[in-house]
C-alpha positions as CSV (number, residue, x, y, z in Angstrom):
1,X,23.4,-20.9,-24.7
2,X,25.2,-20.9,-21.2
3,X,22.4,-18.7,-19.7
4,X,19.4,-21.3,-21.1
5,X,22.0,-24.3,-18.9
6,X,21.8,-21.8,-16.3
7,X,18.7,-21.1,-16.5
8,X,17.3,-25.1,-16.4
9,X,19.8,-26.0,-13.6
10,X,17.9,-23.1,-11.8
11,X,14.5,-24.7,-12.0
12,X,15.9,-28.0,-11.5
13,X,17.3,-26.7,-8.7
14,X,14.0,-24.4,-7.6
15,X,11.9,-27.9,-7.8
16,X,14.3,-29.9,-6.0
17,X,14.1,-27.5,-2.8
18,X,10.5,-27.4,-3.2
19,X,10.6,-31.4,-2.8
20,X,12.8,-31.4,0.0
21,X,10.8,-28.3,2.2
22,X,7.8,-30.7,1.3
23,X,9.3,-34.0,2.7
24,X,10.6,-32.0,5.8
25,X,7.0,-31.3,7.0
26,X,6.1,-34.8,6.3
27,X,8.8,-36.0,7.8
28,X,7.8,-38.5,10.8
29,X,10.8,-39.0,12.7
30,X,13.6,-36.5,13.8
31,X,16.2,-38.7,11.9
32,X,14.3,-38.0,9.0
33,X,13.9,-34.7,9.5
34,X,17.3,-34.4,10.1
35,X,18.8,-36.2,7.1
36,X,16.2,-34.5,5.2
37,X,17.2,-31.2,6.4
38,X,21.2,-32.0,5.6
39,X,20.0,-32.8,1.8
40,X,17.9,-29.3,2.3
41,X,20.8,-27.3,2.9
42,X,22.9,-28.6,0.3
43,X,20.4,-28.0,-2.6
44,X,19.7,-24.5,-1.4
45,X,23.7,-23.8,-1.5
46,X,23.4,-25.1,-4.9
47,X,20.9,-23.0,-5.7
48,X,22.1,-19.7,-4.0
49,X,25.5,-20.6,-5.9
50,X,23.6,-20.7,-9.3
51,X,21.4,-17.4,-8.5
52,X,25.2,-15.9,-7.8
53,X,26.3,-16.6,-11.1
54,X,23.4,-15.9,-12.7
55,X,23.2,-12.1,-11.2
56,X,27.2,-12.2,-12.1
57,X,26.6,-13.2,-15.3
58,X,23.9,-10.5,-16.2
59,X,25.8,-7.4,-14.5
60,X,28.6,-8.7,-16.7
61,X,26.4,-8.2,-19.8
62,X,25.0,-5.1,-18.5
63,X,28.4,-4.0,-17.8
64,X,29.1,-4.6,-21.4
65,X,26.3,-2.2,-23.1
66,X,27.7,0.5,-21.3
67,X,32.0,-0.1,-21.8
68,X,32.9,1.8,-24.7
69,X,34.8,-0.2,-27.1
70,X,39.1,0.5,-28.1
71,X,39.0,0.3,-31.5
72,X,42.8,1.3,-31.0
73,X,45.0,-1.3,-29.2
């Protein structure tokens, strides 16, 4: 369940930086551009922040196919 959160915040995310990169190059004015560029940073940290836990989150299960398991504690 937490990957399929993951995974939709991703696209969200994905779409959202798509948007922005598009409004940058339509962008008329350099204050535009530039407040348009601030909001373009941001979302790509957000996204480079959910790719992060995303490629954490799958080494962590691959991790876990290859730990053997205590059955002694």
């Amino acid at each position: 369940m937490f990957l399929r959160t993951l995974a939709k915040d991703m696209y969200r995310s994905q779409k959202e930086v798509e948007g922005l990169e598009r409004q940058l190059v339509e962008a008329d004015s350099s204050s535009e551009q530039e407040k348009v560029k601030g909001l373009l940073r941001q979302a790509k940290a957000e996204l480079e922040q959910i790719r992060k836990v995303m490629e954490g989150r799958k080494e962590q299960s691959k991790a876990s196919l290859y730990k053997p398991k205590s059955r002694f504690f």
